[in-house]
N, C-alpha and C positions, 0 to 999 in steps of 0.2 A: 832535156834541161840544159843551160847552158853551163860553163864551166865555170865555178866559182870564182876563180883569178880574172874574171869577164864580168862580175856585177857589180855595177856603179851602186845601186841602193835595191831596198827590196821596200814596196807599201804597203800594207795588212788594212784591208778596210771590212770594219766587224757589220756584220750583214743582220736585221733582225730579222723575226718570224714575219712580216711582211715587207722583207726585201730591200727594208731602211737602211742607210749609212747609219750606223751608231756611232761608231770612232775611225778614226784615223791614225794610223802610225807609220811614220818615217823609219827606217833603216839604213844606216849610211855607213855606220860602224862595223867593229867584226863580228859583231852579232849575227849580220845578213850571211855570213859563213856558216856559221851554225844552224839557222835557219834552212840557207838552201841543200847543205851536206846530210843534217837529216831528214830533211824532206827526200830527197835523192836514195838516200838509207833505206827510210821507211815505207817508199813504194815498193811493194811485193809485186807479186805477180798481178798482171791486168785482170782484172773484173768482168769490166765490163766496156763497151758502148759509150762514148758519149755522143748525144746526138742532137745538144741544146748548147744556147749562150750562156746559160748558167745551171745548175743544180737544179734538181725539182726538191731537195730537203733545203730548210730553212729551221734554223739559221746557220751560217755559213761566215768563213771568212774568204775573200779576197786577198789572194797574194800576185802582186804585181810585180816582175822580177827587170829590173832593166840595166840593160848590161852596155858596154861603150860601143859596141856594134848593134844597132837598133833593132837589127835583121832577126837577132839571136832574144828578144824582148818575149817574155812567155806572161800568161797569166793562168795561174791553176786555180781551184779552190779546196777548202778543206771544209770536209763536216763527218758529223756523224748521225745514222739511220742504224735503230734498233739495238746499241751499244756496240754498233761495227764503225771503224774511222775510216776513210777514203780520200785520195786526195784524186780532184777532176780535174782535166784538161779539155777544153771546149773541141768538139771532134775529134780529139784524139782518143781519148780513153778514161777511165778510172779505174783506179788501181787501186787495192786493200791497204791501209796504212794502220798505225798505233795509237792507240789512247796518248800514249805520248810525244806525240809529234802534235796530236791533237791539243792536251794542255801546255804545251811548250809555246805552241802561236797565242793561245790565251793568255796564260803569265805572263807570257811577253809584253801584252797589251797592258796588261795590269800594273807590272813594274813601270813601264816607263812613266803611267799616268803618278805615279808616288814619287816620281823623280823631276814632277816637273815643278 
C-alpha cells in the first residue's frame, strides 16, 4: 500500500451481486486517511492467493487508491464470504480483514449520499 502522506484521493465504487456499479464515491478529504490507515491496520495476515481481476464473491467494493506518483496507484477490494471480511489485491494476495473496516467503507458510502 502506498504511504498515506502520497494519496491524492481514494474512489469506492459499490459493486452488486452481478458485478454492477451501484455507486460511486469520491474521497479527496481526510477521510481517505482514515480509509487507507485502517485498511493498512486491518489486513492481518495473508490468506490467501489472488489469482483473478476481481473477487469471485459479490458483492464487493472497489477501492481505487491514487497517489501523486501514478507508479505507486493500487486497487484492492473488499468483501465478505461466510461472515469472514477480506481485503484483495489482484495477484498479489488476500488478506483477513474486519467487520469493521468492512462497515466503515459502507457508512462511508451512506453518509456521503445524506450529505449531498
Amino acid at each position: 500500500m502506498p504511504e498515506a502522506a502520497s494519496i491524492e484521493s481514494i474512489q469506492l465504487k459499490f459493486c452488486d451481486d452481478s458485478c454492477t456499479v451501484t455507486d460511486i464515491v469520491d474521497i479527496k478529504d481526510d477521510n481517505k486517511n482514515v480509509i487507507t490507515d485502517d485498511l493498512i491496520k486491518s489486513s492481518c495476515g495473508k490468506w490467501d492467493e489472488s489469482v483473478n481481476d476481481n473477487p469471485q464473491e459479490v458483492p464487493y467494493v472497489v477501492i481505487n487508491i491514487h497517489t501523486e506518483n501514478q507508479e505507486e496507484d493500487r486497487t484492492v477490494f473488499v468483501y465478505e464470504r461466510n461472515k469472514h471480511y477480506y481485503v484483495e489485491q489482484p495477484y498479489a494476495g488476500v488478506w483477513t480483514s474486519t467487520e469493521e473496516l468492512y462497515d466503515m467503507v459502507y457508512n462511508y458510502a451512506d453518509s456521503e449520499k445524506q450529505d449531498e
